[in-house]
mmCIF file as Biopython writes it, N, C-alpha, C and O atoms, coordinates in Angstrom:
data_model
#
loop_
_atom_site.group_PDB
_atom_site.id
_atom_site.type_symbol
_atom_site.label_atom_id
_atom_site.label_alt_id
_atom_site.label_comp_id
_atom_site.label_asym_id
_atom_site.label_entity_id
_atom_site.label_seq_id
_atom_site.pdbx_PDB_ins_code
_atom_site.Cartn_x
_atom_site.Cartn_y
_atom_site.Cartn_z
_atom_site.occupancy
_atom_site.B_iso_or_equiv
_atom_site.auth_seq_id
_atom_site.auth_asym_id
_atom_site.pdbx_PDB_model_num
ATOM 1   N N  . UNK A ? 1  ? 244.369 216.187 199.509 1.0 0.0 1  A 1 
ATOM 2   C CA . UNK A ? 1  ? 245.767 216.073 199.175 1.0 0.0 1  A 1 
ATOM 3   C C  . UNK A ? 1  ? 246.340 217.439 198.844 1.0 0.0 1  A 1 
ATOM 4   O O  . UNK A ? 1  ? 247.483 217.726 199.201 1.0 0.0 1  A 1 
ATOM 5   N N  . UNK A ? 2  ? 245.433 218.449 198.044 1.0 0.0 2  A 1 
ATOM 6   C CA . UNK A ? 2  ? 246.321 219.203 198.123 1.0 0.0 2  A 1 
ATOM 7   C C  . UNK A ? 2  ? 245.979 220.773 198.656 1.0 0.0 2  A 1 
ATOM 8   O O  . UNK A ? 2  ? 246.311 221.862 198.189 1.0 0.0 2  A 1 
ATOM 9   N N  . UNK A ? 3  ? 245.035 220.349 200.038 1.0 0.0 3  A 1 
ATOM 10  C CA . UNK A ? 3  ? 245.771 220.646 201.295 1.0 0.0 3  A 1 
ATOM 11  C C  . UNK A ? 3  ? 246.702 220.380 202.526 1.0 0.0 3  A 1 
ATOM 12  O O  . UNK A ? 3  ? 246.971 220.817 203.645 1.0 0.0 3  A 1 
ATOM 13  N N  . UNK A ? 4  ? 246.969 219.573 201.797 1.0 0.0 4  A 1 
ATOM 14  C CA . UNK A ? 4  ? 248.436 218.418 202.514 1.0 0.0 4  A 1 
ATOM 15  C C  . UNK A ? 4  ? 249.508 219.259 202.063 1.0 0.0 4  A 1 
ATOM 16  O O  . UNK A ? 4  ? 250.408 219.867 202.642 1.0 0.0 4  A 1 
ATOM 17  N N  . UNK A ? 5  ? 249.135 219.114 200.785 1.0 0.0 5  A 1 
ATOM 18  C CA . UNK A ? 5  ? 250.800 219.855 200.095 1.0 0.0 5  A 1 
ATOM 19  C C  . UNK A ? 5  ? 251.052 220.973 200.177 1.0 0.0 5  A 1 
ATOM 20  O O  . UNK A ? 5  ? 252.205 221.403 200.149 1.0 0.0 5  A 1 
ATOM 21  N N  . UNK A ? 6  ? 249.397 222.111 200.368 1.0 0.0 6  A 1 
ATOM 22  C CA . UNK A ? 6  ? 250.124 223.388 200.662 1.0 0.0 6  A 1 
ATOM 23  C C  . UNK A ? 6  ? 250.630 223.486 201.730 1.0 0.0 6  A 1 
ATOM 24  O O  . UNK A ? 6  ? 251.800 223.837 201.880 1.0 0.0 6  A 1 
ATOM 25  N N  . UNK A ? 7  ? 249.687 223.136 202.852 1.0 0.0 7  A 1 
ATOM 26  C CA . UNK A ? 7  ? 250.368 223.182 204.204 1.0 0.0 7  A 1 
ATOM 27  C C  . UNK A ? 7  ? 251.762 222.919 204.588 1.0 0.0 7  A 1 
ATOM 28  O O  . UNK A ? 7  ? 252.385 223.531 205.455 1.0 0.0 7  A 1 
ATOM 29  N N  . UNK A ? 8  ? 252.199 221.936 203.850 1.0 0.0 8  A 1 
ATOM 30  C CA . UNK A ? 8  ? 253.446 221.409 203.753 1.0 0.0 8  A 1 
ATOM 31  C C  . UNK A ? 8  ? 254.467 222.502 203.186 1.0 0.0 8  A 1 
ATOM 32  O O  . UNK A ? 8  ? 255.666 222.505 203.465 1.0 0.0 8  A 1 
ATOM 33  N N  . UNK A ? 9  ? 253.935 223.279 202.488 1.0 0.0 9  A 1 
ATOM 34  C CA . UNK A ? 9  ? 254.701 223.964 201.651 1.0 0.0 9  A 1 
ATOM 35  C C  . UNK A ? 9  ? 255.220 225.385 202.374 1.0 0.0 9  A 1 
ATOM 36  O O  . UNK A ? 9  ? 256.259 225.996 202.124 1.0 0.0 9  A 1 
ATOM 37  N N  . UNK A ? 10 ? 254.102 225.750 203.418 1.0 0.0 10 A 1 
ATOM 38  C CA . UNK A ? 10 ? 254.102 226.619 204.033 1.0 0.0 10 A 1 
ATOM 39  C C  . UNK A ? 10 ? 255.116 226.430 205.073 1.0 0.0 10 A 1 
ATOM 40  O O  . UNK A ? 10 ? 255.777 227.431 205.351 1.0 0.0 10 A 1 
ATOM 41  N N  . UNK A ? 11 ? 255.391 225.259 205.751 1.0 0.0 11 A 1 
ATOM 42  C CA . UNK A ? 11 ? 256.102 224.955 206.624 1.0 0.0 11 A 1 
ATOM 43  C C  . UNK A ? 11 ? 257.507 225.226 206.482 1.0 0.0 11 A 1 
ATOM 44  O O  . UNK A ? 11 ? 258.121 225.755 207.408 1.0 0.0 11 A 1 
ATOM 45  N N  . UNK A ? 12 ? 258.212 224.831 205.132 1.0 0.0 12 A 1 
ATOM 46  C CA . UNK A ? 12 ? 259.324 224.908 204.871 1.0 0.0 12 A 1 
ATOM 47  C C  . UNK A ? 12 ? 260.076 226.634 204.797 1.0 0.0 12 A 1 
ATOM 48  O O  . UNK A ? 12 ? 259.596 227.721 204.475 1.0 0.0 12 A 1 
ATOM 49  N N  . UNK A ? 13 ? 261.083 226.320 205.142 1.0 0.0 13 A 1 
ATOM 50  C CA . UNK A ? 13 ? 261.686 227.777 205.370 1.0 0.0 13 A 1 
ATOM 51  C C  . UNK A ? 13 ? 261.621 228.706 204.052 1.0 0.0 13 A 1 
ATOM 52  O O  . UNK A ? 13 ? 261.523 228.392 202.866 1.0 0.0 13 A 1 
ATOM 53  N N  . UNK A ? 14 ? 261.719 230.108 204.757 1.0 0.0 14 A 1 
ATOM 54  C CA . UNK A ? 14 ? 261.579 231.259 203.357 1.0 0.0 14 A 1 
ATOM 55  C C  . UNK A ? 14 ? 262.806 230.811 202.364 1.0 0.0 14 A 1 
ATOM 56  O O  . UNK A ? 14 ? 262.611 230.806 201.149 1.0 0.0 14 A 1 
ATOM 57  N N  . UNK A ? 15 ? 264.071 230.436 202.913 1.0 0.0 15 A 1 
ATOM 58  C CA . UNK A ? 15 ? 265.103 230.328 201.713 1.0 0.0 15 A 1 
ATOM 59  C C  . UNK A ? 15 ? 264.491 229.469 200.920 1.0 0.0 15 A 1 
ATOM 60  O O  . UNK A ? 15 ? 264.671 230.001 199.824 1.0 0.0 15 A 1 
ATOM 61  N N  . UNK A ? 16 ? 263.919 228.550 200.734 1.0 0.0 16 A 1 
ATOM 62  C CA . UNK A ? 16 ? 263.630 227.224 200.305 1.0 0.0 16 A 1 
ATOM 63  C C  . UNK A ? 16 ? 262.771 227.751 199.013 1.0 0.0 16 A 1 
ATOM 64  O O  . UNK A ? 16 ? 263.139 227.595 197.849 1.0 0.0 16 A 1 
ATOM 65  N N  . UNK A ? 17 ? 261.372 228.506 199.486 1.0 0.0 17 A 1 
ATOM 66  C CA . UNK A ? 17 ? 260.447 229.073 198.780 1.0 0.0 17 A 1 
ATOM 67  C C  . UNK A ? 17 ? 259.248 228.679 199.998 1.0 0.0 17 A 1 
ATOM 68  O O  . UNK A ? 17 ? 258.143 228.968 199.539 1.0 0.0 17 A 1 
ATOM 69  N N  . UNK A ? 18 ? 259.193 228.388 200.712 1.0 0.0 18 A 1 
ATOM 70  C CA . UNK A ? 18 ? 257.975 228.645 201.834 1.0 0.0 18 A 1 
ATOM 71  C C  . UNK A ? 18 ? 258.041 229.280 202.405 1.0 0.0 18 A 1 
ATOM 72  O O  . UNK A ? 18 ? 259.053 229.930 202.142 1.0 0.0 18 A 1 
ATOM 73  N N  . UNK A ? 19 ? 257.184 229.922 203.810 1.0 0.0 19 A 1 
ATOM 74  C CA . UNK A ? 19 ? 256.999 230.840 204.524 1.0 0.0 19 A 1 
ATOM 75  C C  . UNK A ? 19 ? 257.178 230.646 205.744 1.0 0.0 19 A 1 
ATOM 76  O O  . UNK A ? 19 ? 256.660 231.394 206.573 1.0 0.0 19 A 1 
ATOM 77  N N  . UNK A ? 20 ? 257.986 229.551 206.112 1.0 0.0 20 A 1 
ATOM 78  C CA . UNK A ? 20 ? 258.918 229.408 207.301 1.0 0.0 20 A 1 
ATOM 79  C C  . UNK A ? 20 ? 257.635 229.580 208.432 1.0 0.0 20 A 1 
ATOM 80  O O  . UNK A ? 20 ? 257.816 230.552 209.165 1.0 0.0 20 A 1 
ATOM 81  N N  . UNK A ? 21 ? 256.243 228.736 208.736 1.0 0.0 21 A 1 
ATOM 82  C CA . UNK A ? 21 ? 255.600 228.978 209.232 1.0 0.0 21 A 1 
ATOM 83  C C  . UNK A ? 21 ? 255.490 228.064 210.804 1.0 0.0 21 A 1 
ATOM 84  O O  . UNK A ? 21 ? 256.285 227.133 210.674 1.0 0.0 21 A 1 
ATOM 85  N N  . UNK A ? 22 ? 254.995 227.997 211.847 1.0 0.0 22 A 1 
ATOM 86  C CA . UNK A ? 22 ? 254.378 226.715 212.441 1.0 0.0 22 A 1 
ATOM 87  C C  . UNK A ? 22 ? 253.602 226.146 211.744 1.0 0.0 22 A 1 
ATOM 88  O O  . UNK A ? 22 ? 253.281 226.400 210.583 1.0 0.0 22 A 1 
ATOM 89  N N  . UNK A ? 23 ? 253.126 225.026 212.691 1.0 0.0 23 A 1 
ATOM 90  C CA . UNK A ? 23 ? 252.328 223.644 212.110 1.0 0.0 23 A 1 
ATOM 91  C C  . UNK A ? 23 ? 250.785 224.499 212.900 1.0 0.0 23 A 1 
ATOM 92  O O  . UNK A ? 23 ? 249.662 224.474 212.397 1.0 0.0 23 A 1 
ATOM 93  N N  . UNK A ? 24 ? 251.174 225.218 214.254 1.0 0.0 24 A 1 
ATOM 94  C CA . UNK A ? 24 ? 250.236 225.775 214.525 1.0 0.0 24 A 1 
ATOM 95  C C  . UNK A ? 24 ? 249.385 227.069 213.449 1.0 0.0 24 A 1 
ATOM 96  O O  . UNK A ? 24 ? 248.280 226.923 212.927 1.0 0.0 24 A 1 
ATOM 97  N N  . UNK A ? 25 ? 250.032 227.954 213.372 1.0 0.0 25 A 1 
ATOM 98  C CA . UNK A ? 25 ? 250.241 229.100 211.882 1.0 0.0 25 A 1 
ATOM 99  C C  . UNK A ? 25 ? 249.615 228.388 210.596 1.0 0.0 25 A 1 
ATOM 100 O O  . UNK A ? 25 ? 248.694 228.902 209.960 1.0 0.0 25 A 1 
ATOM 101 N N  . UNK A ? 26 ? 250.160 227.231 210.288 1.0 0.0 26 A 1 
ATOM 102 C CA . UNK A ? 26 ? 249.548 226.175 208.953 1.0 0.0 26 A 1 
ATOM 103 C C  . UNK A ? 26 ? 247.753 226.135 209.215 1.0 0.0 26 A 1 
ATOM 104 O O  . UNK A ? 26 ? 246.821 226.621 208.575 1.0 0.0 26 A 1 
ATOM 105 N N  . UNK A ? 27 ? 247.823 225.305 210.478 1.0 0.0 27 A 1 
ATOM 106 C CA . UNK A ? 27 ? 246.221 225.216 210.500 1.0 0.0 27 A 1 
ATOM 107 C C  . UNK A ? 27 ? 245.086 226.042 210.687 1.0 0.0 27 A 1 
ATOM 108 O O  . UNK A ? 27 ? 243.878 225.886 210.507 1.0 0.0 27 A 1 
ATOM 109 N N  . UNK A ? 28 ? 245.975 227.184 211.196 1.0 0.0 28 A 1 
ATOM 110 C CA . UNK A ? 28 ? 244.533 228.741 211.839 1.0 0.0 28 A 1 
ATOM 111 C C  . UNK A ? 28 ? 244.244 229.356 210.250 1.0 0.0 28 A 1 
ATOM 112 O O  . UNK A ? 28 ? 243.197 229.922 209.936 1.0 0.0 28 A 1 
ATOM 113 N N  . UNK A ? 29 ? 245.599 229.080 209.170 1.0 0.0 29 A 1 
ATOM 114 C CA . UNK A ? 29 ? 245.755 229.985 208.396 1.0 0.0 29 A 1 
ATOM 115 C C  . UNK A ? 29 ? 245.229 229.400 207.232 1.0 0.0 29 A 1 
ATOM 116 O O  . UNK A ? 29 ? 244.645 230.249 206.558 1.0 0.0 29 A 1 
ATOM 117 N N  . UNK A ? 30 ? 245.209 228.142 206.674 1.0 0.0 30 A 1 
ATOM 118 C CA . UNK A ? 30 ? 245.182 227.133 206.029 1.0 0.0 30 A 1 
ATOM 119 C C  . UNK A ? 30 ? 244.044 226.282 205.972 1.0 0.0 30 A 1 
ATOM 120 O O  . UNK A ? 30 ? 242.908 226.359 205.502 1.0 0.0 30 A 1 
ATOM 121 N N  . UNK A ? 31 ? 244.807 225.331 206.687 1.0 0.0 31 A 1 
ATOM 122 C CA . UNK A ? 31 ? 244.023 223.651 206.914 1.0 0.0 31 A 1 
ATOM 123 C C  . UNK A ? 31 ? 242.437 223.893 207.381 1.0 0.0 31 A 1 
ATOM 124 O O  . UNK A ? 31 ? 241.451 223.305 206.937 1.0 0.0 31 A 1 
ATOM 125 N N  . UNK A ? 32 ? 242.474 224.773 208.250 1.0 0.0 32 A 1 
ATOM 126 C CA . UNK A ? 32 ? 241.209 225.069 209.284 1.0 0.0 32 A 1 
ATOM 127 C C  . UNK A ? 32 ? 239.777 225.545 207.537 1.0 0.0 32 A 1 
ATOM 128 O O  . UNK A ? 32 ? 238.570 225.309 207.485 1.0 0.0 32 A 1 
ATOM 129 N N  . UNK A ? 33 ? 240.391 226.002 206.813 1.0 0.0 33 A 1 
ATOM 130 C CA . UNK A ? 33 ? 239.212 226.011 205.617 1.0 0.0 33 A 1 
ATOM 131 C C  . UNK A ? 33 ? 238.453 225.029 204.937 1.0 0.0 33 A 1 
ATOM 132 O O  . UNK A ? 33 ? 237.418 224.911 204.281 1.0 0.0 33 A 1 
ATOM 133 N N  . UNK A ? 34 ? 239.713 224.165 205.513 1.0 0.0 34 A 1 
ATOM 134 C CA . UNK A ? 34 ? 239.295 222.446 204.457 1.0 0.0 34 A 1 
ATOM 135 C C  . UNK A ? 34 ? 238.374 221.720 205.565 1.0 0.0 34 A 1 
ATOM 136 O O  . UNK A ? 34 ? 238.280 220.505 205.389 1.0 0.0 34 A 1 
ATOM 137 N N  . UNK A ? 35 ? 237.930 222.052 206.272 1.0 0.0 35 A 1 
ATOM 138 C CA . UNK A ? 35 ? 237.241 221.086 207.614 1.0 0.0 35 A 1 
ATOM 139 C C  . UNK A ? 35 ? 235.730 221.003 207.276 1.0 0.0 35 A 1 
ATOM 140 O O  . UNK A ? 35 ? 235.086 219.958 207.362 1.0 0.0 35 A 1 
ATOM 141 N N  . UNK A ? 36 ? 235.279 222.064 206.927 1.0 0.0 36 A 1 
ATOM 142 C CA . UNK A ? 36 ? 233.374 222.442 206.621 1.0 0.0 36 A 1 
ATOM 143 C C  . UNK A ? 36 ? 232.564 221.299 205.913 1.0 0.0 36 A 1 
ATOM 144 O O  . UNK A ? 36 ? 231.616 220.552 206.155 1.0 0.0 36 A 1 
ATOM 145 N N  . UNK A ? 37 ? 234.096 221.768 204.180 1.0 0.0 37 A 1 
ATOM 146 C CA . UNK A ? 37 ? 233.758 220.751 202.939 1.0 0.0 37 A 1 
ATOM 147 C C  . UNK A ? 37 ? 233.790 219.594 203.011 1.0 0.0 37 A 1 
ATOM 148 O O  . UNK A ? 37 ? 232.970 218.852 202.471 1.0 0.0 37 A 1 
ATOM 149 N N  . UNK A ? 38 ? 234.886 219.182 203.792 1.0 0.0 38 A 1 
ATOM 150 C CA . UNK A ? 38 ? 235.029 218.083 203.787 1.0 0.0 38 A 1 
ATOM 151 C C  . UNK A ? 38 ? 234.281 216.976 204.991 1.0 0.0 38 A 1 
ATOM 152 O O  . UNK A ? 38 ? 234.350 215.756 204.838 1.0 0.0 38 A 1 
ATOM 153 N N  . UNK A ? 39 ? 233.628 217.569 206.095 1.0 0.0 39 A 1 
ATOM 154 C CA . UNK A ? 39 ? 233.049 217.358 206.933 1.0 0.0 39 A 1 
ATOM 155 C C  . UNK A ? 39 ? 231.817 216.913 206.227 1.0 0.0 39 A 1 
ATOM 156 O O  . UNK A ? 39 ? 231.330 215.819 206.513 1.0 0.0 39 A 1 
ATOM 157 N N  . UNK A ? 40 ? 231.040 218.016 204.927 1.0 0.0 40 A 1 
ATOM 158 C CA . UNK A ? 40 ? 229.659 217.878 204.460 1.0 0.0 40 A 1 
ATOM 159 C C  . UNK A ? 40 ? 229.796 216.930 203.363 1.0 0.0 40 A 1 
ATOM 160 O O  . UNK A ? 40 ? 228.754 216.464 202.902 1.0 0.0 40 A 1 
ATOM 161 N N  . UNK A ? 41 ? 231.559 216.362 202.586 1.0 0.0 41 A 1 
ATOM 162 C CA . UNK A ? 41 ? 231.671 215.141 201.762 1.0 0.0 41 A 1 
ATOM 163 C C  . UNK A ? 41 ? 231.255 214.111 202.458 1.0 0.0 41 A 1 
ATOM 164 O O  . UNK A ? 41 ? 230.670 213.173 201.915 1.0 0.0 41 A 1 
ATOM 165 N N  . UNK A ? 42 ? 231.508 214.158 203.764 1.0 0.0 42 A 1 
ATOM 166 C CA . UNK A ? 42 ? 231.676 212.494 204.713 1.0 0.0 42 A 1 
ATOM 167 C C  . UNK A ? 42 ? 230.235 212.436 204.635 1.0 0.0 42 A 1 
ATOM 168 O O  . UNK A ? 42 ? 229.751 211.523 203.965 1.0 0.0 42 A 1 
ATOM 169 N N  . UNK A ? 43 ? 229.348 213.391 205.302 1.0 0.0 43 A 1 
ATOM 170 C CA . UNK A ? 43 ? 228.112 213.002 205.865 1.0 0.0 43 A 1 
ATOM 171 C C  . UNK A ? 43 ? 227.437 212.728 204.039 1.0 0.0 43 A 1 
ATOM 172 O O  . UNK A ? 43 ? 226.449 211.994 204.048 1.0 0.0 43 A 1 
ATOM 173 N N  . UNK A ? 44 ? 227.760 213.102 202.945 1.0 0.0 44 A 1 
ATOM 174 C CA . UNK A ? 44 ? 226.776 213.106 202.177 1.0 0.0 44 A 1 
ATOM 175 C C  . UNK A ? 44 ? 227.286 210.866 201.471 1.0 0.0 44 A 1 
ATOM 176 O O  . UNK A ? 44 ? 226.581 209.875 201.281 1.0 0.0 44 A 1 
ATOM 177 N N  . UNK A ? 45 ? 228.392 211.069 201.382 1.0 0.0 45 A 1 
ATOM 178 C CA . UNK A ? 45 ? 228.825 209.381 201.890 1.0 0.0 45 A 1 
ATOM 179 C C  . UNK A ? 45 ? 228.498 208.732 202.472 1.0 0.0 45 A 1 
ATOM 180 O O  . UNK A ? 45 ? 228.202 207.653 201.960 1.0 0.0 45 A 1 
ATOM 181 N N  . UNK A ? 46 ? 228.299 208.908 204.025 1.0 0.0 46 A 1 
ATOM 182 C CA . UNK A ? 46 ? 227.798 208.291 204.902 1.0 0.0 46 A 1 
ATOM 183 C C  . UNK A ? 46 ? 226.042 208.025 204.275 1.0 0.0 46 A 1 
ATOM 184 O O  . UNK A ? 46 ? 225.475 206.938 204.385 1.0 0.0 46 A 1 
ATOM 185 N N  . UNK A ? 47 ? 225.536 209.009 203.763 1.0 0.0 47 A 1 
ATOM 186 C CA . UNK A ? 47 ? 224.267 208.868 203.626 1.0 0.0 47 A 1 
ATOM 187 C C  . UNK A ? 47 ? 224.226 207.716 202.463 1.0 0.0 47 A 1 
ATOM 188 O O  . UNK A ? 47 ? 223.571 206.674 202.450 1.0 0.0 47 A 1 
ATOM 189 N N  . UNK A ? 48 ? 225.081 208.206 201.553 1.0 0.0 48 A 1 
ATOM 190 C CA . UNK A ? 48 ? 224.588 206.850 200.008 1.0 0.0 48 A 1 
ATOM 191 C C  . UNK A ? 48 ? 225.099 205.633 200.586 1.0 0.0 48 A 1 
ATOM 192 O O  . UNK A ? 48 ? 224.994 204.652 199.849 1.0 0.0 48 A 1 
ATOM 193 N N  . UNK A ? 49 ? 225.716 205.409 201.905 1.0 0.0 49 A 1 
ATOM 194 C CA . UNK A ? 49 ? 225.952 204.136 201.886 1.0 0.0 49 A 1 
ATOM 195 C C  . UNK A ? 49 ? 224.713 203.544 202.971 1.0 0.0 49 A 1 
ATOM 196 O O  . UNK A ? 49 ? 224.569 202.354 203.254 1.0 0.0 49 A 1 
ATOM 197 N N  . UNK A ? 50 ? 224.090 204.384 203.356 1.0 0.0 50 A 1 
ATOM 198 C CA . UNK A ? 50 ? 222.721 203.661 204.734 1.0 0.0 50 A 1 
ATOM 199 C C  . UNK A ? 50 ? 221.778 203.661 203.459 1.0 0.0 50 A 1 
ATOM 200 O O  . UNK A ? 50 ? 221.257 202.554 203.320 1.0 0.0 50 A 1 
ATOM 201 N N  . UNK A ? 51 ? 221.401 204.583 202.480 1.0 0.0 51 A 1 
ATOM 202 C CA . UNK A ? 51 ? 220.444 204.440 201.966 1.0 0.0 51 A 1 
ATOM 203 C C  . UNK A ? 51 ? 220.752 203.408 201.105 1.0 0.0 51 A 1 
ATOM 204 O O  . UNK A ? 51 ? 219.801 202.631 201.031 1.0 0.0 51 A 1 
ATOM 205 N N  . UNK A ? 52 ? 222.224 202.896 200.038 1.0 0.0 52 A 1 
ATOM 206 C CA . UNK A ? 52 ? 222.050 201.658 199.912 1.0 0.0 52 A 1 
ATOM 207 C C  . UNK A ? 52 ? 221.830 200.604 200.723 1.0 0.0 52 A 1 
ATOM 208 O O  . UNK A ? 52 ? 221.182 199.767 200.093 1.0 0.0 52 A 1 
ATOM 209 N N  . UNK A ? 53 ? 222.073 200.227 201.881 1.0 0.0 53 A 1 
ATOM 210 C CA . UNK A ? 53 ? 222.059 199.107 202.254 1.0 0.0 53 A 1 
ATOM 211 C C  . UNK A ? 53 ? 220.463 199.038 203.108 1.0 0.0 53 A 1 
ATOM 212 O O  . UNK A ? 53 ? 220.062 198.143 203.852 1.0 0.0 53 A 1 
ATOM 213 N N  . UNK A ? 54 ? 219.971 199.934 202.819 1.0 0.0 54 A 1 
ATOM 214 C CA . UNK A ? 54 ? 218.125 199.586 203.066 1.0 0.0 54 A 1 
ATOM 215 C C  . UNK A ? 54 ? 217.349 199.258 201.804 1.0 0.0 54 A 1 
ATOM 216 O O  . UNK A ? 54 ? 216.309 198.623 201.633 1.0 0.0 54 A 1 
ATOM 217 N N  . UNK A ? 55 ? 218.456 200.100 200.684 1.0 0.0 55 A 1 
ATOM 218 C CA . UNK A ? 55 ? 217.349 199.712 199.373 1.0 0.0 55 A 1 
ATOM 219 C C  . UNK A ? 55 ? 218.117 197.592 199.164 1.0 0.0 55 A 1 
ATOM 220 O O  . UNK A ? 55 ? 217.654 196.558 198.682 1.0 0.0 55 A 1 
ATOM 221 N N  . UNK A ? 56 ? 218.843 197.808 199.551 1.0 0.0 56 A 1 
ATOM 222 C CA . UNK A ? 56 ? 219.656 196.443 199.214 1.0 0.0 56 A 1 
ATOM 223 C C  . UNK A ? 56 ? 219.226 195.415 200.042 1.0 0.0 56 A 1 
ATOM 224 O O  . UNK A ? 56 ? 219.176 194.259 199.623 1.0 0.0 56 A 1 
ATOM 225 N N  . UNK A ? 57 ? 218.872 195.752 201.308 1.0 0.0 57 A 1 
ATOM 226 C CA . UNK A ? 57 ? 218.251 194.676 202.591 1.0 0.0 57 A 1 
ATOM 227 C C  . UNK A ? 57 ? 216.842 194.453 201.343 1.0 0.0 57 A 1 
ATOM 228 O O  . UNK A ? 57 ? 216.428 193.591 200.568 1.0 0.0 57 A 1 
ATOM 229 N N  . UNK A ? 58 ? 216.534 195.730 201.750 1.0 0.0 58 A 1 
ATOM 230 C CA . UNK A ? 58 ? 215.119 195.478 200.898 1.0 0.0 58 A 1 
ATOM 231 C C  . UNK A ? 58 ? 214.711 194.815 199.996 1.0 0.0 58 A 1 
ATOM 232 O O  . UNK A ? 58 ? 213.714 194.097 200.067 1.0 0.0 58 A 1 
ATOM 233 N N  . UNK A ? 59 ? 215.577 194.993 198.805 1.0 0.0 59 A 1 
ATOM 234 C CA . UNK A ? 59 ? 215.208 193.996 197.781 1.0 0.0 59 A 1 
ATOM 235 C C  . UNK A ? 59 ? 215.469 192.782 197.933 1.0 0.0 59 A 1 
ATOM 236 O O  . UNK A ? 59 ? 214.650 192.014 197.429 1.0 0.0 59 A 1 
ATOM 237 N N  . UNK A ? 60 ? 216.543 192.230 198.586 1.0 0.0 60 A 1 
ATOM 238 C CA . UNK A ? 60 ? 216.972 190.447 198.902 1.0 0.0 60 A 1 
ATOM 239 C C  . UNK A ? 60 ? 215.834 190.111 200.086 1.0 0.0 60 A 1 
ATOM 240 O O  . UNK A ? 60 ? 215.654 188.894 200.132 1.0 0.0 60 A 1 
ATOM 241 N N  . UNK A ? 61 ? 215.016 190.840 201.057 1.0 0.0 61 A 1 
ATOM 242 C CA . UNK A ? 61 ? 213.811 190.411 201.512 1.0 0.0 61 A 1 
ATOM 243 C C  . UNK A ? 61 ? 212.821 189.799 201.099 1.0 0.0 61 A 1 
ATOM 244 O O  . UNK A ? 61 ? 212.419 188.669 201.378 1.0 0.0 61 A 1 
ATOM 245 N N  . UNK A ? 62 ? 212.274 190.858 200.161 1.0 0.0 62 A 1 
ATOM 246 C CA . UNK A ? 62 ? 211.293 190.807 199.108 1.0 0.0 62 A 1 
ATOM 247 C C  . UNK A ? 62 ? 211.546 188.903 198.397 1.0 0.0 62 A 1 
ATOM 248 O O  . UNK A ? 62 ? 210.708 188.006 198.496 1.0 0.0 62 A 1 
ATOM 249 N N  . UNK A ? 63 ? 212.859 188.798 197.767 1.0 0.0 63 A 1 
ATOM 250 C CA . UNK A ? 63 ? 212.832 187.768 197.398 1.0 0.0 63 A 1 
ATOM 251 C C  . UNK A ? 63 ? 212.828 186.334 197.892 1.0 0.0 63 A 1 
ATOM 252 O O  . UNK A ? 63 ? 212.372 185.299 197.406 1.0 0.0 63 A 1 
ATOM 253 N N  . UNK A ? 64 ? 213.556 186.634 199.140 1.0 0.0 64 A 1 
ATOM 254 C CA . UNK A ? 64 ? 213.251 185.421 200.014 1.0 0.0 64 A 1 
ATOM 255 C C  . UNK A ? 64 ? 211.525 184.622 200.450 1.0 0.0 64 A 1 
ATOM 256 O O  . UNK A ? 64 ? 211.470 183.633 201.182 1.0 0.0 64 A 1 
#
């Protein structure tokens, strides 16, 4: 979110208080930093949710 808002912020013209930029300019300059972190949040998510649902298969097996 709030690389949403800077980007956003950048867009708007210099009178305003932004830097009157493109949307292209926003992302080379900007947005393009937030991609790595947030790429290595998903996969570490993706992981606690496979490894719950093997520890979770697992245990309702066991009991059956």
């Amino acid at each position: 979110m709030v690389a949403g808002y800077y980007g956003e912020a950048d867009l708007l013209p210099p009178y305003v208080g932004g830097k009157g930029m493109t949307p292209e300019q926003v992302h080379v300059t900007f947005l393009s930093h937030f991609v790595e972190p947030v790429g290595v949040l998903v996969i570490i998510a993706l992981l606690g949710v496979i490894v719950g649902l093997i520890s979770y298969f697992s245990l309702t097996s066991r009991r059956a």
